[in-house]
Structures are given as structure tokens and as C-alpha cells.
TORKE-351879 format. One line per 5 residues: for each residue x, y negated, z of N, C-alpha, C. Coordinates in Angstrom, 2 decimals. Atoms other than C-alpha are relative to their C-alpha. Last residue first. Layout:
BEGIN
X Y Z X Y Z X Y Z; ...;
***
This chain:
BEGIN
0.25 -0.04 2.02 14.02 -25.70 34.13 -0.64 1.39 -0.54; 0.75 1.16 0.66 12.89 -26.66 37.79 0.01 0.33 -1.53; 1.18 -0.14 -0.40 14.50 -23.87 39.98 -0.86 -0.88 -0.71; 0.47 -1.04 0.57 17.59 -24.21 38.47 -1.34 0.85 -0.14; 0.69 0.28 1.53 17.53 -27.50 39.17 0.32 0.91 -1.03;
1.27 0.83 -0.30 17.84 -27.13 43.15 -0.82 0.16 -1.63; 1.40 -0.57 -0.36 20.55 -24.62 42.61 -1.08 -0.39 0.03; 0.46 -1.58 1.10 22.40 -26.32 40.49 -0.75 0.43 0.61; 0.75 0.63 0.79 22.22 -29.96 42.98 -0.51 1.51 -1.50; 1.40 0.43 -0.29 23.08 -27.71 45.75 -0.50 -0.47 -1.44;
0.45 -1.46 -0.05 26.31 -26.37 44.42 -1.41 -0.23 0.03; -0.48 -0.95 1.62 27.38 -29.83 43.10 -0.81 0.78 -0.06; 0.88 0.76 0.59 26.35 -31.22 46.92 -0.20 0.43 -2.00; 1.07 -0.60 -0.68 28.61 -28.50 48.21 -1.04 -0.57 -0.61; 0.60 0.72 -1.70 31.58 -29.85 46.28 -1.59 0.66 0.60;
0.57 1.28 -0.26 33.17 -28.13 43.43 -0.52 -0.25 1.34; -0.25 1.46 0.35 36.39 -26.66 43.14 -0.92 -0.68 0.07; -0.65 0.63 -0.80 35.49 -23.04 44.09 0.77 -1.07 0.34; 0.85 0.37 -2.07 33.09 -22.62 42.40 0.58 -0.43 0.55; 0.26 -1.11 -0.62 35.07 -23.54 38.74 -1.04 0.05 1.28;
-1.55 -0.58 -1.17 35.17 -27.35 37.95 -0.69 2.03 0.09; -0.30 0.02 -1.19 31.49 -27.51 35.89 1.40 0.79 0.02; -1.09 -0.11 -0.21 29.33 -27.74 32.96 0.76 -0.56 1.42; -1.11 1.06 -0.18 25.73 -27.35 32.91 1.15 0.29 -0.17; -0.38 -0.46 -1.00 23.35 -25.60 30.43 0.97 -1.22 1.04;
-0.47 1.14 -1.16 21.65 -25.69 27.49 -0.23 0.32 1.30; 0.89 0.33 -1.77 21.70 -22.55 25.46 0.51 -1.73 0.81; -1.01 0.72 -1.32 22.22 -22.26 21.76 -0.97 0.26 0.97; 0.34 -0.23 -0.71 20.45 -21.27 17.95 0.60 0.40 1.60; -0.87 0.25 -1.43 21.69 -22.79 15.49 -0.78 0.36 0.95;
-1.45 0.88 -0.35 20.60 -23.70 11.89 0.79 0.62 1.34; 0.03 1.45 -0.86 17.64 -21.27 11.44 1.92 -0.11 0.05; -0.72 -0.46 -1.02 17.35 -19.13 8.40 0.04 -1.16 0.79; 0.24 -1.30 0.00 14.20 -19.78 5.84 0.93 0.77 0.87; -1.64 -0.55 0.86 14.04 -23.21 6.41 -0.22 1.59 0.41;
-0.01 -1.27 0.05 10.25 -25.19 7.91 1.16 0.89 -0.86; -0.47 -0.36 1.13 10.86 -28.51 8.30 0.21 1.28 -0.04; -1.08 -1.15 0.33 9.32 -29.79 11.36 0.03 0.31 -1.15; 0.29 -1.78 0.09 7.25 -32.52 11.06 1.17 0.36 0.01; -0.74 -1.06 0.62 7.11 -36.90 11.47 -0.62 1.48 0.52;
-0.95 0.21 1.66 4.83 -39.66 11.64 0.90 1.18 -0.23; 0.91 -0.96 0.66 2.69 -37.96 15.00 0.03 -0.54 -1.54; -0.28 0.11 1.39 5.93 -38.08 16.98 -1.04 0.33 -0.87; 1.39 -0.59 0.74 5.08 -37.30 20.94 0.20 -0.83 -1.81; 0.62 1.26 0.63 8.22 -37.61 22.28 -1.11 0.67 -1.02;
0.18 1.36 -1.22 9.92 -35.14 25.11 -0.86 -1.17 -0.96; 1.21 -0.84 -0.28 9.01 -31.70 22.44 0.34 -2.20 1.38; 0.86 0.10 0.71 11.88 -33.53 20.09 -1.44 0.23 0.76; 0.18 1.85 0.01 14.51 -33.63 22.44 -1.33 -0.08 -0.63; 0.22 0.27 -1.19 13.99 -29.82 23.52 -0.38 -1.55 0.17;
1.55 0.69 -0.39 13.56 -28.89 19.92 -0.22 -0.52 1.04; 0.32 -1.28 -0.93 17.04 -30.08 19.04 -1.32 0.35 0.16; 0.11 0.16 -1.34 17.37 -32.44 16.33 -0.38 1.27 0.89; -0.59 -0.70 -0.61 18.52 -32.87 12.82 0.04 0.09 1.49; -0.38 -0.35 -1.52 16.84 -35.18 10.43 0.52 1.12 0.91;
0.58 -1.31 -0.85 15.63 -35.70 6.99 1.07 -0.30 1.10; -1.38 -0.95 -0.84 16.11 -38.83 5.09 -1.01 1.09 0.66; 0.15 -1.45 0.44 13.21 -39.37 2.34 0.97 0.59 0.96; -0.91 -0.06 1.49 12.43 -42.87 3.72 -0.27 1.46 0.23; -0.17 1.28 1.46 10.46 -44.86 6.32 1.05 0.38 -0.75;
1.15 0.24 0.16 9.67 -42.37 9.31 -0.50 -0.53 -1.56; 1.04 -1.30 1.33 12.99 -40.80 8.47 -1.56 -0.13 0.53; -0.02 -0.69 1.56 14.52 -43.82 9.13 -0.22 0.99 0.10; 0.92 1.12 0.78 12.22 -45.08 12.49 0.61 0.53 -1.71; 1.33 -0.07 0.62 13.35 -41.63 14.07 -0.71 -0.88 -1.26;
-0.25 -0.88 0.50 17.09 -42.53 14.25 -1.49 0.70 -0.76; -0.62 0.72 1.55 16.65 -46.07 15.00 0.17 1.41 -0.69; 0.94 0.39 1.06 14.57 -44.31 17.51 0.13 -0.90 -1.20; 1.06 -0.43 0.40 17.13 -42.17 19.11 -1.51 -0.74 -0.94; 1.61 0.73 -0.55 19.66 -44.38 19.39 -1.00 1.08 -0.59;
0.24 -0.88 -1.54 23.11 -42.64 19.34 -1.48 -0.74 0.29; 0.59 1.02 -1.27 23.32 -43.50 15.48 0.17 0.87 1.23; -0.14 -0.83 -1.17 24.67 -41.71 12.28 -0.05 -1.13 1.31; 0.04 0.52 -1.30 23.03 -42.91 9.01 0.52 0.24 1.19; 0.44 1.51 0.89 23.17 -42.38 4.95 -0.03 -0.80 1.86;
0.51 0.77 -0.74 24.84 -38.81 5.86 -0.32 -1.90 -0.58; -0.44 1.48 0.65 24.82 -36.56 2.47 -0.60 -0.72 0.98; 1.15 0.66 0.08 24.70 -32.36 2.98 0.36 -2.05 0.05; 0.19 0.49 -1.24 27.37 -30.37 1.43 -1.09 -1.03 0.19; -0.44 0.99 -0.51 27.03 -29.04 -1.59 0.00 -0.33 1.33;
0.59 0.78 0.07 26.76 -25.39 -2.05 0.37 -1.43 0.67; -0.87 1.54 0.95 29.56 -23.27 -2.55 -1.35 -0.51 -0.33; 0.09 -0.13 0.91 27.92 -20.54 -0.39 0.11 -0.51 -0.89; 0.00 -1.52 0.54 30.53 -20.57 2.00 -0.56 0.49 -0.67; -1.25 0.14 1.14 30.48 -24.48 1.59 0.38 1.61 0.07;
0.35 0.24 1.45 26.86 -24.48 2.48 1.40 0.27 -0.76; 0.51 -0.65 0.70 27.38 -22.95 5.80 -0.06 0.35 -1.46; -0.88 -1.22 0.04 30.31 -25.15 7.12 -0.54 1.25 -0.77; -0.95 0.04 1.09 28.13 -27.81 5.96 1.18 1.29 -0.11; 0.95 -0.29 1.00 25.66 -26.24 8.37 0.41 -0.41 -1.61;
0.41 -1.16 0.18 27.84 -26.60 10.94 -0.75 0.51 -0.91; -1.37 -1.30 0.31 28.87 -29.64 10.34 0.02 1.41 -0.11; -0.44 0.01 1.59 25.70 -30.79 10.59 1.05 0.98 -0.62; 0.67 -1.02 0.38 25.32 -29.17 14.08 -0.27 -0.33 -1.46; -0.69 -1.00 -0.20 28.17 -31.65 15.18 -0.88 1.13 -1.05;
-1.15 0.21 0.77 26.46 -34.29 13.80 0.62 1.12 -0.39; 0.17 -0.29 0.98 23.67 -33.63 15.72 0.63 0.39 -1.24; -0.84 -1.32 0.43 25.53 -34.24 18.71 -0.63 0.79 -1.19; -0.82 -0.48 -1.08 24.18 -37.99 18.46 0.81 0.93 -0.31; 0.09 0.74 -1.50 21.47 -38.29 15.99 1.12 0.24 0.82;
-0.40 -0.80 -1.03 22.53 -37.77 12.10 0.01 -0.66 1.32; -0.14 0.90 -1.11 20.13 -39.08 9.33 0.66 0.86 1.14; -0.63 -0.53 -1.52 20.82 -37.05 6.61 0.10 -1.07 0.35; -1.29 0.35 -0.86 19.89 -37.58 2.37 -0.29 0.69 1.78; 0.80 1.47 -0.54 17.93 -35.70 0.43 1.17 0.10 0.60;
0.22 1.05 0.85 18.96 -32.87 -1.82 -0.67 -1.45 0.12; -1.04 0.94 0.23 21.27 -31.06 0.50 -0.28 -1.02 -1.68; -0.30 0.99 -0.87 17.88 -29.55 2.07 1.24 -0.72 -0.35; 1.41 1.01 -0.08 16.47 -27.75 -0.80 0.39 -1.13 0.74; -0.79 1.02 1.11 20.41 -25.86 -1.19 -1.34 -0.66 0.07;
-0.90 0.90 -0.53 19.57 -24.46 2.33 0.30 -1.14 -0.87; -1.99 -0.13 -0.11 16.48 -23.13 1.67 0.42 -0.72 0.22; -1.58 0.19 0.54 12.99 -24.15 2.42 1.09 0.92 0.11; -1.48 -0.09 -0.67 9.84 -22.77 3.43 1.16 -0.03 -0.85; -0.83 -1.05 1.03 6.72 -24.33 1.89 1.60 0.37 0.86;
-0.20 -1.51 0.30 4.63 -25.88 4.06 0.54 0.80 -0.41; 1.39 -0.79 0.11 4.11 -29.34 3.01 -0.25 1.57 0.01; 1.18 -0.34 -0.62 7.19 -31.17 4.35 -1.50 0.66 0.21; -0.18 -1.92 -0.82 9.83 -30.09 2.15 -0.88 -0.43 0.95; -0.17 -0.77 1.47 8.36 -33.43 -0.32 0.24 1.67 0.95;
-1.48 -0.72 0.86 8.02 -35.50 2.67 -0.05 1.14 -0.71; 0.41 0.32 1.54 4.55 -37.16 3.39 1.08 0.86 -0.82; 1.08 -0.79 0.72 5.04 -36.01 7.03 -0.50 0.09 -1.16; 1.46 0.51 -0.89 8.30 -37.88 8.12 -1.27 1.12 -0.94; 0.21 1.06 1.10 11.19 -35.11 7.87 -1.56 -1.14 0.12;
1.48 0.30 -0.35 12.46 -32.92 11.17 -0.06 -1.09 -1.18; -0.18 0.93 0.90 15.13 -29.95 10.94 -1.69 -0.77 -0.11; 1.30 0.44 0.77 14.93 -28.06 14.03 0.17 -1.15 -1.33; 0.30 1.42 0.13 18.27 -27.01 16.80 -1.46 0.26 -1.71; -0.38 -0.25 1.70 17.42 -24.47 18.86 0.00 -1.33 -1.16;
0.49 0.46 1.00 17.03 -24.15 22.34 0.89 -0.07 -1.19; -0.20 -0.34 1.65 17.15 -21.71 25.07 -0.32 -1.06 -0.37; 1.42 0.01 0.75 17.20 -23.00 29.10 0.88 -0.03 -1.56; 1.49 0.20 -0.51 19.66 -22.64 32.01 -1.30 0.22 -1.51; 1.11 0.10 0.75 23.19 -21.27 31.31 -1.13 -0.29 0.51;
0.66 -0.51 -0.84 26.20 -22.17 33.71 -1.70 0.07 -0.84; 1.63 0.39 0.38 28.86 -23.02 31.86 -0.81 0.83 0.53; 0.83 -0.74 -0.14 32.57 -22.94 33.65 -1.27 -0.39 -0.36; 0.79 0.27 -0.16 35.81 -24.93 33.57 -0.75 1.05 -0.15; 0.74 -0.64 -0.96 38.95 -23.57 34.37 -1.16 -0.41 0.37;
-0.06 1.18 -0.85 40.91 -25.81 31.84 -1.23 0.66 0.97; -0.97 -1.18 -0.83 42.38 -22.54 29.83 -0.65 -1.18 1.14; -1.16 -0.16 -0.03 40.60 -24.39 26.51 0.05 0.93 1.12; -0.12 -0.62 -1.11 37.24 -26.33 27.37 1.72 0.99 0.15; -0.19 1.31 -1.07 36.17 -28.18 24.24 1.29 0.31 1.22;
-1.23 0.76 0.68 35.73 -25.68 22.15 1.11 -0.78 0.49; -1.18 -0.97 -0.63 33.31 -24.37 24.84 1.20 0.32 -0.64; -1.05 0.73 -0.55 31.05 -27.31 24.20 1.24 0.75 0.23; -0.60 -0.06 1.29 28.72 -25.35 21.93 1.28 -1.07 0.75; -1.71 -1.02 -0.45 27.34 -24.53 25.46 0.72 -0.56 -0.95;
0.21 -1.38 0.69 24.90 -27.16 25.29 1.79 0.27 0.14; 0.46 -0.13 1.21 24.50 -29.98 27.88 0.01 1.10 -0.89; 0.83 -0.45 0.73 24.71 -31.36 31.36 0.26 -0.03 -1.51; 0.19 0.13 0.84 28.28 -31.88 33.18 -1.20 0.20 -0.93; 1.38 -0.43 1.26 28.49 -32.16 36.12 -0.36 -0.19 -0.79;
-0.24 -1.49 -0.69 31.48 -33.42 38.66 -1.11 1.46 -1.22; 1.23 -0.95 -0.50 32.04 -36.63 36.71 0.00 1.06 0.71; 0.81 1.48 0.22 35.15 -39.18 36.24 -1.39 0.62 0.41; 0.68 0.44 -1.12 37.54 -36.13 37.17 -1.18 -1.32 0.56; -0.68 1.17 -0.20 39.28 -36.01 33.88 -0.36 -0.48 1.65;
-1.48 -0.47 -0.51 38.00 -32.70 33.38 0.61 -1.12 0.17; 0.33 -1.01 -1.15 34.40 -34.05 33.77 1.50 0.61 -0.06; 0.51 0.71 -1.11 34.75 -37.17 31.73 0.21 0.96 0.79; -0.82 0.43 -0.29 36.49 -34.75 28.83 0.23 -0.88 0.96; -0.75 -0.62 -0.05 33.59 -32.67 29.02 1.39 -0.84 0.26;
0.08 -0.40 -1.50 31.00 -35.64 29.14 1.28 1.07 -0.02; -0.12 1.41 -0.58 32.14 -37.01 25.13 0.19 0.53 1.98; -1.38 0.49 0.40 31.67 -34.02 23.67 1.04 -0.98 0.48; -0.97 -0.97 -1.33 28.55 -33.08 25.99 1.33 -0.10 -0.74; 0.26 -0.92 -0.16 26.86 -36.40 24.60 1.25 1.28 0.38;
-0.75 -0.24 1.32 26.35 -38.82 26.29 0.19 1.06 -0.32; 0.96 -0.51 1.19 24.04 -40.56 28.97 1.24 0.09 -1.02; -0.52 0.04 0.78 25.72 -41.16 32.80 -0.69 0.74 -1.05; -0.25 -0.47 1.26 24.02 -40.73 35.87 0.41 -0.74 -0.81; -0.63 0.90 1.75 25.08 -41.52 38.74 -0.28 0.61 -0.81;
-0.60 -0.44 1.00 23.24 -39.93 42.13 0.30 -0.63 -0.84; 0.12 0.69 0.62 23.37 -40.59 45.91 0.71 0.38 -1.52; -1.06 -0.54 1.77 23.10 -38.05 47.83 -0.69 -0.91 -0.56; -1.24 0.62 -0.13 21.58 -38.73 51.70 1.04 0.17 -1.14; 0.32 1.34 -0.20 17.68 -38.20 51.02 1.73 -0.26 0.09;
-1.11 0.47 -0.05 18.40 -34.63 50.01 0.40 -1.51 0.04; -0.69 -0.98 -0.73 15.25 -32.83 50.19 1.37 -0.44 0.40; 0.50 -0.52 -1.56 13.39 -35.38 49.26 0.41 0.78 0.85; -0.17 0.73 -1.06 15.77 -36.46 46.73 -0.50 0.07 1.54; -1.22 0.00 -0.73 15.46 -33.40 44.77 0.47 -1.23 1.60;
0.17 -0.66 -0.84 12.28 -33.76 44.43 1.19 0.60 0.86; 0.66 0.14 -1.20 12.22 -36.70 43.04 0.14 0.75 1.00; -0.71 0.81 -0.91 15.00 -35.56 40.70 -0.71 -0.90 1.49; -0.44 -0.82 -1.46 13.50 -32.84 39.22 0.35 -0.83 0.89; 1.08 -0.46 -0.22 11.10 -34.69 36.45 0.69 1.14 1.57;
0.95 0.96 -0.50 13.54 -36.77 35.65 -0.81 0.75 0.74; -0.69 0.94 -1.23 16.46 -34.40 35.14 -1.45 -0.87 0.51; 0.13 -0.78 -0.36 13.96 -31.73 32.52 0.87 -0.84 1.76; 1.39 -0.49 -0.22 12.62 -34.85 30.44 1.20 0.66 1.61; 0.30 0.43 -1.31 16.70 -36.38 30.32 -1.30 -0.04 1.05;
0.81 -0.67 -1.19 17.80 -33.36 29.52 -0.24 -1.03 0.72; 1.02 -1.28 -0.27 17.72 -33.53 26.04 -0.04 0.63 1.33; 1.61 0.52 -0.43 19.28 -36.67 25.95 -0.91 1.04 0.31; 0.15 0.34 1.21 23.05 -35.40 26.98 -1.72 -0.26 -0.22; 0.86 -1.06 0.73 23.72 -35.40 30.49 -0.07 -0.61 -1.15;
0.32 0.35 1.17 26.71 -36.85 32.85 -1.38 1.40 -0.62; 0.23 -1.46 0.81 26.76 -36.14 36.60 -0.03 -0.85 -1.66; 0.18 0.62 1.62 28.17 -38.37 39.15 -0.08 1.14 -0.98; 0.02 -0.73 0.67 27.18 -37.29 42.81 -0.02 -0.65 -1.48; 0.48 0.41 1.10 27.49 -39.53 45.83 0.56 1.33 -1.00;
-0.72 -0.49 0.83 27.10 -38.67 49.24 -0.24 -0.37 -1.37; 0.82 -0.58 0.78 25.54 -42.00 51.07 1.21 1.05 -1.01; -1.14 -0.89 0.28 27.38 -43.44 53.91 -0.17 1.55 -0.84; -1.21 0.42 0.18 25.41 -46.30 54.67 1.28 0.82 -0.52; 0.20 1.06 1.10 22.48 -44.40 54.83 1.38 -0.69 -0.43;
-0.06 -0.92 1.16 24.45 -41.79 57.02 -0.51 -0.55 -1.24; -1.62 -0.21 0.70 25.50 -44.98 59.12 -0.70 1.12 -0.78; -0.19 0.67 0.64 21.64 -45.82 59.63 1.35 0.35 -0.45; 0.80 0.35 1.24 20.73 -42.87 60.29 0.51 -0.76 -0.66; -0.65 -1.18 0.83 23.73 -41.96 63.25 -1.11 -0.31 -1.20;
-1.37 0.30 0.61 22.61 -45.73 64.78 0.57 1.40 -1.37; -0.14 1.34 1.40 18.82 -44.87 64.88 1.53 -0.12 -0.46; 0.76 -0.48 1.32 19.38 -41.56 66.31 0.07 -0.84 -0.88; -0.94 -1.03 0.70 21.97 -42.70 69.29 -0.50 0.21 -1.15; -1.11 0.62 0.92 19.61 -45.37 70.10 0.93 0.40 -0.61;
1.03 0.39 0.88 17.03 -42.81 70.85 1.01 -0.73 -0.85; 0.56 -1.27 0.91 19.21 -40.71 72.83 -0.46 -0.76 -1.27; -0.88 0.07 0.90 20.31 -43.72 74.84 -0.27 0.93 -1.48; -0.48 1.17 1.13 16.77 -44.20 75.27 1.63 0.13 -0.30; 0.56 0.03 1.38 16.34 -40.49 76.52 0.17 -1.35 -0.96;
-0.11 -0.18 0.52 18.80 -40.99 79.24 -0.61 0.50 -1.75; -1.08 1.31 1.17 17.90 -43.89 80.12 0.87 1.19 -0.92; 0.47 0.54 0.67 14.47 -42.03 81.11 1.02 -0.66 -1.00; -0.05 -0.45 0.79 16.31 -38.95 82.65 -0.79 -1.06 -1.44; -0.98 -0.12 1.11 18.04 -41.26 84.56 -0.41 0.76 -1.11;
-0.49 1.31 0.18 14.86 -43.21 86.19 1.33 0.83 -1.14; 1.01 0.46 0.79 12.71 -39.96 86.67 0.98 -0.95 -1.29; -0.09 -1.35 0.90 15.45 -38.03 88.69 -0.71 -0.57 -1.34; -1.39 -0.49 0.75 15.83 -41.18 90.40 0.13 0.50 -0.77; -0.66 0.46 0.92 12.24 -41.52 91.03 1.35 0.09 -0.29;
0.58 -0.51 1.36 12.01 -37.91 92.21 -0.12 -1.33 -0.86; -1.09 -1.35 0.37 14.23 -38.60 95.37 -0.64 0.14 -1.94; 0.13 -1.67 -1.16 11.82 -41.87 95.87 1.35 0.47 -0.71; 0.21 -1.32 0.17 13.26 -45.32 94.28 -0.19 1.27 1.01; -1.47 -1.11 -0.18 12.92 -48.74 96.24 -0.21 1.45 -0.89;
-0.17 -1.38 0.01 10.28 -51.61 95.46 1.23 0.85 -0.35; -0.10 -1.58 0.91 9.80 -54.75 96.25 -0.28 1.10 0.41; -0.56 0.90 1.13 10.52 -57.48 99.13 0.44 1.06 -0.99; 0.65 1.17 -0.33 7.66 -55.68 102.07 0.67 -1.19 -1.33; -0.86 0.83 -0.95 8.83 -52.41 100.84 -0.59 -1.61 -0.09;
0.73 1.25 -0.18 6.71 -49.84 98.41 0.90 -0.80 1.32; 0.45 0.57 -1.21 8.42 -46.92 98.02 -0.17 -1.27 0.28; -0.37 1.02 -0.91 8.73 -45.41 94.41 -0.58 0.16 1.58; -1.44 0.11 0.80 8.24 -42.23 92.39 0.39 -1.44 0.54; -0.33 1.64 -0.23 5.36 -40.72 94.81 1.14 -0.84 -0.49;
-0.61 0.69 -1.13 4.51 -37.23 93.46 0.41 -1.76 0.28; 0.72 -0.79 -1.14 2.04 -35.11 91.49 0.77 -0.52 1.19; -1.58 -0.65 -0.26 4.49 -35.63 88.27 -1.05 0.70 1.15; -0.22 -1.15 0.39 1.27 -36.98 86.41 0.87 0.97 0.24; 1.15 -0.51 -0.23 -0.39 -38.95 89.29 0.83 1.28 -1.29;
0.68 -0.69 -1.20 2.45 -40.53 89.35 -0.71 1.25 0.76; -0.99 -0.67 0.24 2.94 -41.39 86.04 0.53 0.75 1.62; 0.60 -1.08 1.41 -0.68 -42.74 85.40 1.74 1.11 0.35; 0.40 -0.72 -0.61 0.42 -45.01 89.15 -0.71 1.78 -1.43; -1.25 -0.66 -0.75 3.80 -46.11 87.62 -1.32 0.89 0.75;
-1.02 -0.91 0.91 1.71 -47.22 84.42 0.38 0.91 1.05; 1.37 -1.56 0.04 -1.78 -48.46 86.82 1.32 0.59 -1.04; 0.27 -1.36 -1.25 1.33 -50.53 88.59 -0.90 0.63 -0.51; -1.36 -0.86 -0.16 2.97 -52.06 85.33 -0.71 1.07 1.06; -0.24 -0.89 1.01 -0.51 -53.39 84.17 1.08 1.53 0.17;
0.82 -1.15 -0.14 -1.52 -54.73 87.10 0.39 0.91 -0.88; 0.08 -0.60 -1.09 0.94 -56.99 87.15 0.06 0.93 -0.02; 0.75 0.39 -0.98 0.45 -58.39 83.52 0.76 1.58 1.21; 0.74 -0.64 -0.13 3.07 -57.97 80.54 -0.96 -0.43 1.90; 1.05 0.79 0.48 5.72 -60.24 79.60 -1.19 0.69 0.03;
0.40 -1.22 1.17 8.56 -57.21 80.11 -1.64 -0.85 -1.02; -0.93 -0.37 1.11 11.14 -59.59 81.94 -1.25 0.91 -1.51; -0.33 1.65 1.11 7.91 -61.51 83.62 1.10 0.66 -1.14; 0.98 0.98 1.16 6.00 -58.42 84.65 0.58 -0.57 -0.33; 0.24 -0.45 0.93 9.29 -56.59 85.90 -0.97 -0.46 -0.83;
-1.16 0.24 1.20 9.72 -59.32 88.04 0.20 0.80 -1.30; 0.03 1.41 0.53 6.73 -58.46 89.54 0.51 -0.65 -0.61; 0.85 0.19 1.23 7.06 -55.08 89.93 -0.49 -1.44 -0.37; 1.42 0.77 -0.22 10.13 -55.23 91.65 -0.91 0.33 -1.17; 0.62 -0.04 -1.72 13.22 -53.44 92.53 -1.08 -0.72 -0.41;
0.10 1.38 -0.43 14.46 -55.00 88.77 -0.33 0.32 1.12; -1.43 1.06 -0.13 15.82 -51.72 87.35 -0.41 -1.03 0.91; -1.05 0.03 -1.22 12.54 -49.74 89.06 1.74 -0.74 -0.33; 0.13 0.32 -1.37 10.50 -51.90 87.75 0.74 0.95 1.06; -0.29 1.42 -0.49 11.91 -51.85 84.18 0.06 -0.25 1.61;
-1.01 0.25 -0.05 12.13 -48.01 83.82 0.39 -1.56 0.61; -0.53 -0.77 -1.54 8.24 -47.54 85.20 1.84 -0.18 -0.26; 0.93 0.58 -0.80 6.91 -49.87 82.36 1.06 0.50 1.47; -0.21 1.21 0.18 9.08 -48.27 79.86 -0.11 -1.10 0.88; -1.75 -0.48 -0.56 8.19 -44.64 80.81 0.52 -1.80 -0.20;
0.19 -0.30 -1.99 3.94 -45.82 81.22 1.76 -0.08 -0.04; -0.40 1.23 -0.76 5.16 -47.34 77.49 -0.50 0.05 1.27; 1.43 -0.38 -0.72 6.18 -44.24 76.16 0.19 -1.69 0.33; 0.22 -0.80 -1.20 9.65 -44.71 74.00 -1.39 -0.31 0.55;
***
């Protein structure tokens, strides 16, 4: 609060300006050029001077409550802050890696706007999050639609944001690495490193080969680490299976795309989610916010 209003609250609690110096540790003079700056700014006399102190005019009074009432005011603010700190909404979302570029890069901003949400994340992939999120362990689910296997009559809902596709990636010395566009039966003559939900999009592509009775393709690795996943097909003939979204977050200048004459898969990532009318306001917000970002 002011410190003329501070100055002028004390002396008139204590009837004195003198005593007000000692409670407020400040000089004399000090308090009276406050009560006279405040004075001079109303245009009227806010005490009466008396031989032991000082008494309130009509207009101190008026002065005096509207001052306590602004410090309660004040103290009112701090207290309601600190409890809303204390009483932080929380939001548990799962995502798969490919969003953790497009999450990072929103989430500052999110916060600014929403200093009282507190968020969890969780890293897996949307096979794994789906059954977190109907289980009630998450509210949000980030990842690709191809989840909608998943999903059944269970009144969930995908909410599309951004195209990608998945990319076959070998290190740069690799034999289908020099340009030439592959087929399918080219690619089930090396082995398969499979990342994560990669797997899945194997399968799919075994599902391919075995409609044209070609072999299926031959895993030698399946990891959730991304760079145990990179480091073998830096250092062998495996080939790889990754989204481009993951792929465009790391700068990789040992490995290439693999150029194939039909693409593997082509998807949307998106979130998953309770219906509307099941999730929470903070839910609603956090889509909207990071729809605006991808």
C-alpha cells in the first residue's frame, strides 16, 4: 500500500504522531509531511491537532476505513493466490515420441496463460495410452489414429491435428540407400530394427507382403529407445521404420530415407479423448490451445 496511506493509517490508530514514529520506526517529520501530501491532496484537514495527539476530522474517517479497507483487500489477494497455487488443476496426458517436438514447444505458452494447471506427462505409445485413458489414469491421449482398434463402443473420440507418414530409414552407405527406388521384396532382404509403434506399422507391411506371398520382413531388434534404435542401423545393414514427424525432431546426418515405390502408411496424429461432454474444461482448453501450435 502507499506509504503517505500507511503513514496516515498508523497515526490516526495510535491518536499520535509520535507514537506512530516509534511503531512504524520512521522520523516525526516524516509522518506529518505524509498526512500533510494527503491533505493537500483531498483539499481538506484529515485530523485535529489536540494538546495529547491527534483526533480524526469527518473526512479522516472516511479516509481511515477506506484505507483498512483496501489492506484487507490486499490481504485477501495474497491469501486467494497462494491457495490457488496450492491448489493447482492437474492434467495427465500421455503422448507418443512424436509429439514430444510439437508438446514442448507449446507448453510455455500454455502455462502463461494458465499458470494454475498443473501437467503429467506420460511417454508411450498410443497402444499402451488408450487403455490409460479409458481406465481413467489420463484424460489425453496424444498419438495416431491407427488407435481406433483400440477404442470399440468406449465413447472415445480422435481429434485430428497434423499428417504424417511413416518412412523407411537405412545408415547412408546402405545398399537401398543410393537412390534407386525400392520395392517391397528389396526391403525383406535386410534385417528390421523396430522402434516403439513401429512394430505395429511392420505388421502392416507384413500384412502386405503376405498378399503378395512375399516374405515377411526379419526383426533382429525391437526397443522403446530411440537411439539404441538409431545407433543399429548406424552400424549394420538393419533398416528402420519411423514416422517422419520423429525423424524431422533429430538431426541424423549417418542415416537416409529409403526411397519405396508405394508408401507404407499414411495417418493423422491426433489426440484421444472421453467424449465432450466427459472431459474437464482444462482438457477443452489444453486442445484448443494446441491446436493453435501444430
Amino acid at each position: 500500500m502507499e506509504k503517505l496511506l500507511l503513514h496516515f493509517k498508523e497515526a490516526a490508530l495510535q491518536a499520535s504522531i509520535s507514537q506512530a514514529s516509534i511503531e512504524l520506526g520512521v522520523s516525526q517529520p516524516a509522518i506529518s509531511k505524509s498526512i500533510k501530501l494527503l491533505e493537500a491532496r483531498y483539499q481538506t484537514s484529515l485530523f485535529e491537532r489536540k494538546a495529547r495527539g491527534v483526533t480524526l476530522t469527518p473526512a479522516g474517517r472516511i479516509l481511515l476505513d477506506r484505507v483498512q479497507r483496501i489492506e484487507n483487500e490486499l490481504v485477501a489477494i495474497t491469501q486467494e493466490i497462494k491457495a490457488l497455487d496450492h491448489q493447482k488443476t492437474i492434467l495427465k496426458i500421455g503422448a507418443g515420441s512424436a509429439w514430444e517436438g510439437p508438446i514442448c514447444n507449446f507448453l510455455p505458452n500454455f502455462y502463461l496463460k494458465y499458470p494454475h494447471v498443473r501437467i503429467e506427462v506420460q511417454s508411450n505409445t498410443i497402444y499402451q495410452l488408450i487403455p490409460a485413458l479409458l481406465n481413467d489414469e489420463i484424460e489425453l491421449a496424444f498419438g495416431g489414429e491407427d488407435g481406433a482398434s483400440l477404442v470399440k463402443n468406449n465413447e472415445l473420440s480422435f481429434t485430428p491435428m497434423m499428417k504424417s507418414r511413416m518412412c523407411i530409414m537405412a545408415n547412408k552407405n546402405h545398399p537401398l540407400a543410393q537412390g534407386q527406388i525400392c520395392d517391397l521384396e528389396m526391403l525383406t532382404q535386410y534385417p528390421w530394427v523396430a522402434f516403439q509403434n513401429s512394430k505395429v506399422m511392420l505388421d502392416h507391411l507384413n500384412q502386405q507382403l503376405d498378399l503378395e506371398r512375399i516374405r515377411p520382413v526379419n526383426f533382429i531388434l525391437q526397443t522403446d529407445f530411440l537411439q539404441m534404435a538409431l545407433t543399429m542401423v548406424k552400424h549394420s545393414d538393419a533398416l528402420m521404420c519411423i514416422s517422419n514427424r520423429q525423424l524431422n525432431q533429430y538431426n541424423q546426418s549417418d542415416i537416409t530415407e529409403v526411397r519405396i515405390k508405394e508408401p507404407i502408411w499414411h495417418y493423422h496424429l491426433g489426440v484421444w479423448s472421453k467424449s465432450p461432454k466427459y472431459r474437464s474444461q482444462t482438457a477443452l482448453d489444453f486442445i484448443e490451445e494446441i491446436i493453435k501450435h501444430v
